[in-house]
C-alpha positions in Angstrom: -95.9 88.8 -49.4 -98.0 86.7 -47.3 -96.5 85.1 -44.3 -99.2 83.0 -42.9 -101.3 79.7 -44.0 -104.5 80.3 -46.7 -107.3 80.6 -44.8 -110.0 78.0 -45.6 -112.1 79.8 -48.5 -108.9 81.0 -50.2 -109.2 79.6 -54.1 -106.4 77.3 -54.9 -105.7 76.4 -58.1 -104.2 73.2 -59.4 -102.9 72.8 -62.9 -102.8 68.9 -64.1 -105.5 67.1 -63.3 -103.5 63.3 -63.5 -103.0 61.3 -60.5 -101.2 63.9 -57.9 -103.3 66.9 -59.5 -106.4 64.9 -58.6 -105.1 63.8 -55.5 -104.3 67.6 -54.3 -107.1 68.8 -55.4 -109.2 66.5 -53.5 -107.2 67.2 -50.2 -107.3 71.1 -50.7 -111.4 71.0 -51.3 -112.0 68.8 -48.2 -110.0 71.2 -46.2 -112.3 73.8 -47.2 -110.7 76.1 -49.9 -112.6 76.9 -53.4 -110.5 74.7 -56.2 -110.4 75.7 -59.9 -108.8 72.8 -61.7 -107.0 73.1 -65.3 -106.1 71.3 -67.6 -104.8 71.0 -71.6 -107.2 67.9 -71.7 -110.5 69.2 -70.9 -112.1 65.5 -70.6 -109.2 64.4 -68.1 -110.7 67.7 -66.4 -114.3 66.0 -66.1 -113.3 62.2 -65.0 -110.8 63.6 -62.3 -113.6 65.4 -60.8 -115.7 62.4 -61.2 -113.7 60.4 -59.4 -113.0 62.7 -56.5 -116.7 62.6 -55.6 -116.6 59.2 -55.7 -114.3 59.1 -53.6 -116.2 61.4 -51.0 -118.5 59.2 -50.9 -117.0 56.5 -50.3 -115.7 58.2 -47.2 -119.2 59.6 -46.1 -120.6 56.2 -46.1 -117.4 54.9 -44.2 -117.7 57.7 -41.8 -114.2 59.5 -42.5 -116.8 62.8 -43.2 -120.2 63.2 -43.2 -122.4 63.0 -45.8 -123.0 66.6 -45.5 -118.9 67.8 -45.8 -118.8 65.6 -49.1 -121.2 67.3 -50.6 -119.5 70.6 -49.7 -116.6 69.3 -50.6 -117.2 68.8 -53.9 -119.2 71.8 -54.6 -115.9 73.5 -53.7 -114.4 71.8 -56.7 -114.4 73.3 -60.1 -113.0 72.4 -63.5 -112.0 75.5 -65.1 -111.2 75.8 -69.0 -108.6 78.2 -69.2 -105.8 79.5 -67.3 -107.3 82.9 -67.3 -109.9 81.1 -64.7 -107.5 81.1 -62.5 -106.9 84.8 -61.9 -108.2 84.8 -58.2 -106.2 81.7 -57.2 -104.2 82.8 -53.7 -102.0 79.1 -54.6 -101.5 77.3 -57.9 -100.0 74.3 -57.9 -98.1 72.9 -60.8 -98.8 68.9 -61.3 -97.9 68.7 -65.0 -95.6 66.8 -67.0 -91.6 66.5 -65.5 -90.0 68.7 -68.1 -88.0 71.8 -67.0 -88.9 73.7 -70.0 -92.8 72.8 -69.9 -92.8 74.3 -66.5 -91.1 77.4 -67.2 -93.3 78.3 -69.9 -96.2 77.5 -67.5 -95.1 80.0 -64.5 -93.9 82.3 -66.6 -97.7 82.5 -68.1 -99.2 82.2 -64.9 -97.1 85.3 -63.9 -99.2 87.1 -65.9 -102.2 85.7 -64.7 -102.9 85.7 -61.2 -102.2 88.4 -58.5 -98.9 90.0 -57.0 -99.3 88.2 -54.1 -100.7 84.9 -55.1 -98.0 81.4 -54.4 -96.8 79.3 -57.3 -95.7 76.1 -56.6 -94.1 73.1 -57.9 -95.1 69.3 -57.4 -91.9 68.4 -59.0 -89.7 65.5 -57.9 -87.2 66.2 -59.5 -86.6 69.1 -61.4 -84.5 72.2 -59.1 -87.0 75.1 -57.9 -83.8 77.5 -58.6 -83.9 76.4 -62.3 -87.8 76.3 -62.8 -88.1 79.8 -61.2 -84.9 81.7 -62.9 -86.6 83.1 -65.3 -89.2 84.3 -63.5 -90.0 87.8 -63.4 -90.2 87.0 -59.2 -88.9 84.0 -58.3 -89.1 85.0 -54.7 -92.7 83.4 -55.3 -92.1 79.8 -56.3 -91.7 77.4 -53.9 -91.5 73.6 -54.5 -94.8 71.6 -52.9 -93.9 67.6 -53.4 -96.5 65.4 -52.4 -96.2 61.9 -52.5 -98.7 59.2 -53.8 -101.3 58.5 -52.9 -102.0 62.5 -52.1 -104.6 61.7 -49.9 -103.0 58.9 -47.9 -99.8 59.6 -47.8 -98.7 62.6 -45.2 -95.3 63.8 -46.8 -95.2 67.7 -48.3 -92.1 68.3 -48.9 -91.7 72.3 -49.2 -88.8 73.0 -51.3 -86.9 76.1 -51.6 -84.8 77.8 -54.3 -82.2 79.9 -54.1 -84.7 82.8 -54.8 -87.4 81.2 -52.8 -88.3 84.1 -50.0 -88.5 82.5 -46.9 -92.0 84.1 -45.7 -93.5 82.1 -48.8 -92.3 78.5 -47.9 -93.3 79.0 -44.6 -96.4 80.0 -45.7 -97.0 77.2 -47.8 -95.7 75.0 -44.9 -98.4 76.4 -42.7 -101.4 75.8 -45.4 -99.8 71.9 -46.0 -100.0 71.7 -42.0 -103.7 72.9 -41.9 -104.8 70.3 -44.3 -103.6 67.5 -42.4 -100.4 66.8 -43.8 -96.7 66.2 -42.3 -94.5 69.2 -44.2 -91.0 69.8 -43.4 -88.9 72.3 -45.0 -85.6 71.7 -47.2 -83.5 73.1 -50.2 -83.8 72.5 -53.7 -81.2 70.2 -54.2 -80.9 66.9 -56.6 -83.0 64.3 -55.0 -84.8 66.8 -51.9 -85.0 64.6 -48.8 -86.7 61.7 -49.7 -85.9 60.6 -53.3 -81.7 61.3 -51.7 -82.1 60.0 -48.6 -83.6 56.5 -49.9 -81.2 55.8 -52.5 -79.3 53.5 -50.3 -82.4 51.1 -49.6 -82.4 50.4 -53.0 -78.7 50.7 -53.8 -76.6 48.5 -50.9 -80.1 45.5 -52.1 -78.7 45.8 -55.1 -75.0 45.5 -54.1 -75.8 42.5 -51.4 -77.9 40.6 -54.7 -74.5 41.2 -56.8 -72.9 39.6 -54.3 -74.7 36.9 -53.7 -76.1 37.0 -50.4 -78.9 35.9 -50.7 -81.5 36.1 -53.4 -84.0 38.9 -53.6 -86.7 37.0 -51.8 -84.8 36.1 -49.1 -83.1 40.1 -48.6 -86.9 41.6 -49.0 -87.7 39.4 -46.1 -85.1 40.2 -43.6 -85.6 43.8 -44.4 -89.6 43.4 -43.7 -89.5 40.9 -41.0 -86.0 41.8 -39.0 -85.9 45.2 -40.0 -89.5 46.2 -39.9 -89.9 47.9 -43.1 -93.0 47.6 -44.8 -91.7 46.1 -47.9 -88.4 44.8 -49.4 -86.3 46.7 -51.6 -86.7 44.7 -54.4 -90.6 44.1 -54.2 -91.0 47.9 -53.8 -89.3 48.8 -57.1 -91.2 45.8 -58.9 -93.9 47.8 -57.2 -92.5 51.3 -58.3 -91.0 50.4 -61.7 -87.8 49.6 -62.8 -87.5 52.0 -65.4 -88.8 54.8 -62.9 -86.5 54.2 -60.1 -83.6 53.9 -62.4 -84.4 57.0 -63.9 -84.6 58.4 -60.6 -81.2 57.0 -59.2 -79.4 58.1 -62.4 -80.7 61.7 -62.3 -79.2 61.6 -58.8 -75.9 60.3 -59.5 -75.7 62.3 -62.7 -76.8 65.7 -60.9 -74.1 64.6 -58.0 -71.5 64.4 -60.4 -70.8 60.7 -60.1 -70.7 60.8 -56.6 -70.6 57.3 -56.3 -72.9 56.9 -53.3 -75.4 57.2 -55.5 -74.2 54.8 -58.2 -77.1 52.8 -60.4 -76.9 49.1 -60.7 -75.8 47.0 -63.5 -78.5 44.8 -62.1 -81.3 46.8 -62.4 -80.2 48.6 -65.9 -80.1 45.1 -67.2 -83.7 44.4 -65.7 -85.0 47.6 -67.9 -82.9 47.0 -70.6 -84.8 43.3 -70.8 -88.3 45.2 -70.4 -88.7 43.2 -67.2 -90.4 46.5 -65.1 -91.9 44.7 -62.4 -95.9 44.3 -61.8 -96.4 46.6 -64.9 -94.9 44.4 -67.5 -95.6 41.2 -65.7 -92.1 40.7 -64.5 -89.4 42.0 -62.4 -87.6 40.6 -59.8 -90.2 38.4 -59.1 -93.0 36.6 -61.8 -96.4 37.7 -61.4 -100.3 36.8 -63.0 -102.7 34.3 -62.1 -99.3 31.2 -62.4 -96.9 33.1 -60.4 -95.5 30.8 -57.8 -94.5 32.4 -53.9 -91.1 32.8 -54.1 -89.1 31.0 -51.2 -87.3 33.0 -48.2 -84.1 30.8 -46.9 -85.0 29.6 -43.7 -82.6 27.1 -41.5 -83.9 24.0 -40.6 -85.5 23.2 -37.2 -82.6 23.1 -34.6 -82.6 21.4 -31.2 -82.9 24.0 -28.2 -79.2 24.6 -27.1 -77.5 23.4 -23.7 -75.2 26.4 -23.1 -75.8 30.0 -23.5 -73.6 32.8 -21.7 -73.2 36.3 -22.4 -70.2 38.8 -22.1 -70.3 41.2 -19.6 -67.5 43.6 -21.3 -69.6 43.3 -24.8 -69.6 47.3 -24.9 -69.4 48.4 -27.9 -73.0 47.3 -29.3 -74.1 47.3 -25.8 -77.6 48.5 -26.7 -78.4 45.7 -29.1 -76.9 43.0 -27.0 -78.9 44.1 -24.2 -81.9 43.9 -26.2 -81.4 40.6 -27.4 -80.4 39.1 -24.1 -84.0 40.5 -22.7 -85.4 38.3 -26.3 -83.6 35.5 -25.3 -84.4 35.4 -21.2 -88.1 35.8 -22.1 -88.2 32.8 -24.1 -86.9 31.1 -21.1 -82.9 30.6 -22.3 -81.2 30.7 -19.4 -78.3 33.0 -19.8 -75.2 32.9 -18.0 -72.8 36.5 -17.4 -69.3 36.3 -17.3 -66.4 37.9 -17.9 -64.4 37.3 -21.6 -61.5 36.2 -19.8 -63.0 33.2 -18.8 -63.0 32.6 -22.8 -59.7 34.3 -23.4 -61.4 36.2 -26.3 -59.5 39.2 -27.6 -63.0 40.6 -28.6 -65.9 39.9 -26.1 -68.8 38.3 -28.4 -71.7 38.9 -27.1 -73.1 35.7 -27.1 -71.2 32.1 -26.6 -73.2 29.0 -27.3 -71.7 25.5 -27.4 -68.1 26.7 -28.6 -69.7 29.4 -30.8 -68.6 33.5 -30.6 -71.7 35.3 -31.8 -71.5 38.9 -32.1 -73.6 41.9 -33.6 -72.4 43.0 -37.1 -69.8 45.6 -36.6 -69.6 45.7 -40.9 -66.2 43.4 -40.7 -67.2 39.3 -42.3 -67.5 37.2 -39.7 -64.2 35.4 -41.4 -62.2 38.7 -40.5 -63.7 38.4 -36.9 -62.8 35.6 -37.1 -59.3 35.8 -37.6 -58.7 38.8 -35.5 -59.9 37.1 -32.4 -58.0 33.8 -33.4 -61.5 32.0 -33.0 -62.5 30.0 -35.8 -66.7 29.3 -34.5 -67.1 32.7 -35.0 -70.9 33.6 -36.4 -72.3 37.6 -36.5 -76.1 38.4 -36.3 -77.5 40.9 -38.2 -79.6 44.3 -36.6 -82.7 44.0 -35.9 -85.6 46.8 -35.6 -86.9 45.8 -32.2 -85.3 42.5 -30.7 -88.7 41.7 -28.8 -91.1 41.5 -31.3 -89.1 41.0 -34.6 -89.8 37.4 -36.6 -86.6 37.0 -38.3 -82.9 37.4 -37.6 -80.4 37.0 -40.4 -76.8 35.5 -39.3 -73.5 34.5 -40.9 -70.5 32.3 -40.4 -67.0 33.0 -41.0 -65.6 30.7 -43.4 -63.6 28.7 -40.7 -66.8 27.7 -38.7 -67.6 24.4 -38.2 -70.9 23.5 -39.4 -71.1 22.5 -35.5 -71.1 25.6 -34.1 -72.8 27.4 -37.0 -76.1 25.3 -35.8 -75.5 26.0 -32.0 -75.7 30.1 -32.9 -78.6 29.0 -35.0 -80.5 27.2 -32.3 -79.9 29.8 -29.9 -81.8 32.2 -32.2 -84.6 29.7 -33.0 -85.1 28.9 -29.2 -85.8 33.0 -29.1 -88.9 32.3 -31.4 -86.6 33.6 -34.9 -87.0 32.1 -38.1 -83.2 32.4 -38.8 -81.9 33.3 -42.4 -78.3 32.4 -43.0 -76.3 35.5 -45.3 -73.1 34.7 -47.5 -70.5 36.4 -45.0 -70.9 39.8 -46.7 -69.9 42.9 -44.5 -72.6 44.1 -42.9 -75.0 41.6 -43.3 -78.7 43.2 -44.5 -80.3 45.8 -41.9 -77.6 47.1 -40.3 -75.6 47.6 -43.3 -78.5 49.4 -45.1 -79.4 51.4 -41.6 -76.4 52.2 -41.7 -76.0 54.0 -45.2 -79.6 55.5 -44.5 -78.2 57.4 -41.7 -74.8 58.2 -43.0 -77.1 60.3 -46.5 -79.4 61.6 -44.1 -76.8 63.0 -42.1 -74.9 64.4 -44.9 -78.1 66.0 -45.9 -78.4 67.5 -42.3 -74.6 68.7 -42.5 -74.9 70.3 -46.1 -77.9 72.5 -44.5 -80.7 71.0 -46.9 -83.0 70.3 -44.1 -83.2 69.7 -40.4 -82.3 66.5 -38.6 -85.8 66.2 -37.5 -87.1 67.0 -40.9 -85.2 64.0 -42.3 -86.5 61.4 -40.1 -90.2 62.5 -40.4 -89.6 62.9 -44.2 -88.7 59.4 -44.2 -91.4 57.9 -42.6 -94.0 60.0 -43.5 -93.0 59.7 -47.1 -91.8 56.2 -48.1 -93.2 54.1 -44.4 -89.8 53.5 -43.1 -90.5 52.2 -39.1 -88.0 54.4 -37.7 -86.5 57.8 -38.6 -82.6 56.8 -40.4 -80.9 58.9 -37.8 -83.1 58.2 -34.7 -82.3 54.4 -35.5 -78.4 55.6 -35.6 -79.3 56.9 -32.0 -80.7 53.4 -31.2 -78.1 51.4 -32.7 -75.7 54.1 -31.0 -73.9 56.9 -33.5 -70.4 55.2 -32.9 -71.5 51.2 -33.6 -73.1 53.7 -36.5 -69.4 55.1 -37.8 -67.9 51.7 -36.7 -69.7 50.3 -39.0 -69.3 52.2 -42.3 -65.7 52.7 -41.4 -65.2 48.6 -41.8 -67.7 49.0 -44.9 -65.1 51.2 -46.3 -62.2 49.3 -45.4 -63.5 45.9 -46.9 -64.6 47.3 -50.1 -61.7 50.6 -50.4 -64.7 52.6 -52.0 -65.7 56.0 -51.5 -69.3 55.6 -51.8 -69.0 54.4 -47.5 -67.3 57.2 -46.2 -68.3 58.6 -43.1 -70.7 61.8 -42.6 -68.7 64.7 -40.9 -71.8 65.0 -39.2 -71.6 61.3 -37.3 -68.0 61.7 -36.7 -68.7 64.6 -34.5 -71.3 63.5 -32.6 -69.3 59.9 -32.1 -66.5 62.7 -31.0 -68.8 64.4 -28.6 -70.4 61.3 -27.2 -73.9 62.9 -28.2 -76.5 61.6 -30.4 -77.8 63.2 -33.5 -81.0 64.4 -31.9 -78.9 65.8 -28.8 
């Protein structure tokens, strides 16, 4: 069985000529291979080939290639009528229709087809590479190949193996996804993969925070984007994706975890796609669109005046990396800052920030009320994570319930004097980012503890697949593995569910003082 990467030259084949088939195609050709491209619709055949040399072109005359290597490029492409074409292919890959019985029936004729050595893969998002290949004649062969859309954009391969799967054949096809430019990383065939597991809880704890009233979705899309540094908002990403796609998607996970409730669909969302409201497809989702679509507001606090007093807790520990970073925010800004010691404040918990009678402290996934009360301050407020305190353009913040509105205003104008836009939360546990950081890291390291892939594979997966800014368990080193636990142990506490419970995998590192990427 081969072990190393097709050499350029090698025919690949590619079966569905849609969207992804196009789109892998068009990545395979430019990296020099011969492709033979199939499909049941012979004129789908002819306009995907169309459109990939318009789209050589295009890149000739922006100079991404040469005029010359698009023209070879799609010489190298050819539409082939029937399967039998594909005799000489050294890879086929699969981009058909997500049905577990189509592509059986498929592999099990292409078995017949092509050589004893040749690769088949799968594009499948989905559907288990165990189950597609069982009835194989050699499974050993079948690997899973996921690319993500667009193919030629987006750098994610995600090369899946089944329980048949012979190791020499994902690593081959790891190797060839490598050579063409992309980002592959390596992981077992289980519900969801890496990326469509791992992201669940973007989607899921935006859902819970709308349910409970937050904030609206405008206002959590834009403390994700502009405080977390995500490229887009949960909600305006599944208005983006669908609503009936990424429900379908979140129930086949739940469903093929048993229930698990980590991975638990919304009420919200089912009732979005029960009312046909999709998102940009249908015209509406979370948010209106068309030529009379209004911008939807982001709650923003009033102007404040610049604060008098500002001092900062030497013994604030515990999310010691975060504070830090803030305090450099606030000194650059010119806020002077003055150290001292929590007994001069007789706190039982050393805030990391006082301001005019106000206790401001990170989000440690208790309410600011409960703060609150354990530390028998009422002005307590709690600021939310941010991805990189210097550059960042919003902070979200909350108040206990016993805060004067006095106090309240001093945290926010400490905030605003650091150049935020400050968005005020219902005193939810865990505010926004940290609370969805959080969960991000806890499935990624449960998919690093179960063995599906490697800890390093999970953090490229995820930002070389769906843009996230930072690797989920490189941003639990940031934030600092036990804050990390911390957090989703108070989570768990405030809510007595399941679905928070803490990765074995975090608890050991927070036992060995190490971080996930030791």
């Amino acid at each position: 069985m081969m072990t190393v990467k097709l050499e350029p030259g090698s025919v690949i084949a590619v079966i569905g000529s849609g969207a992804m088939g196009a789109g892998i195609a068009q990545v395979a050709a430019a990296a020099g291979h011969t492709v033979k491209v199939y499909d049941t619709r012979p004129d789908a055949i002819t306009i995907a080939l169309a459109g990939i040399g318009t789209i050589y072109s295009r890149l000739a005359d922006k100079g991404r290639m040469t005029h010359a290597e698009a023209d070879a490029a799609r010489a190298r492409l050819h539409g082939v009528s029937s399967l039998a074409d594909v005799a000489d292919a050294a890879l086929v890959v699969e981009a058909i229709v997500e049905d577990l019985d189509v592509k059986r029936g498929l592999f099990a004729e292409l078995e017949g087809i092509v050589a004893e050595d040749a690769i088949l893969a799968s594009n499948t998002s989905s559907i288990s590479i165990t189950a597609i290949g069982a009835k194989l004649r050699r499974p050993g062969r079948l690997v899973g190949m996921h690319f993500f859309n667009p193919v030629p954009l987006m750098q994610l391969v995600e090369v899946i193996s089944g329980v048949a799967t012979d190791a020499a054949v994902a690593q081959a096809v790891y190797d060839t996804a490598a050579s063409w430019g992309k980002s592959p990383v390596h992981a077992k065939s289980t519900p969801g993969f890496i990326v469509n597991r791992v992201a669940r809880p973007f989607y899921a704890e935006g859902w819970r925070l709308l349910q409970e009233q937050a904030a609206d979705a405008p206002t959590i899309d834009a403390v994700l984007r502009e405080a977390g540094g995500f490229r887009m908002g949960p909600f305006e990403l599944m208005d983006l994706i669908g609503h009936d796609v990424n429900y379908s998607v979140t129930r086949s996970v739940f469903d093929a975890y048993y229930g698990d409730p980590r991975f638990a669909p919304s009420v919200l969302q089912q009732e979005l796609v029960n009312a046909g409201y999709l998102g940009r497809k249908s015209g509406r989702g979370l948010y209106p669109y068309g030529a009379n679509a209004a911008p939807q507001p982001v709650r923003t606090e009033s102007a404040l005046a610049r604060p008098e007093f500002v001092g900062h807790s030497l013994e604030a520990g515990a999310d010691g990396r975060q504070t830090a970073a803030m305090l450099g925010r606030l000194r650059a800004h010119g806020i002077d800052v003055h150290q001292r010691h929590s007994a001069e404040g007789h706190q039982h918990e050393a805030p990391a920030f006082h301001c005019n009678g106000a206790a401001i402290y990170l989000t440690d996934g208790r309410t600011a009320t409960e703060r609150a009360r354990a530390n028998r301050h009422d002005d307590t407020v709690v600021f939310d994570l941010v991805f990189d305190a210097a550059t960042a353009t919003r902070i979200a913040v909350a108040a206990a319930d016993q805060c004067s509105l006095a106090a309240f205003n001093s945290a926010v104008a400490l905030f605003q004097a650091a150049g935020f836009a400050v968005t005020r939360l219902d005193d939810v546990p865990g505010l926004v980012v940290m609370r969805t950081v959080a969960m991000l890291a806890n499935e990624a390291a449960d998919a690093v503890y179960q063995g599906v892939c490697s800890a390093a594979a999970a953090d490229t997966a995820m930002q070389k697949g769906v843009n996230y800014p930072r690797g989920p368990l490189a941003w639990a080193d940031a934030v600092g593995v036990g804050h990390v636990v911390t957090v989703l142990e108070n989570l768990a506490a405030s809510y007595g569910e399941d679905r928070y419970r803490v990765s074995p995998l975090l608890r050991r590192r927070q036992a060995a003082g190490k971080n996930i990427h030791a």
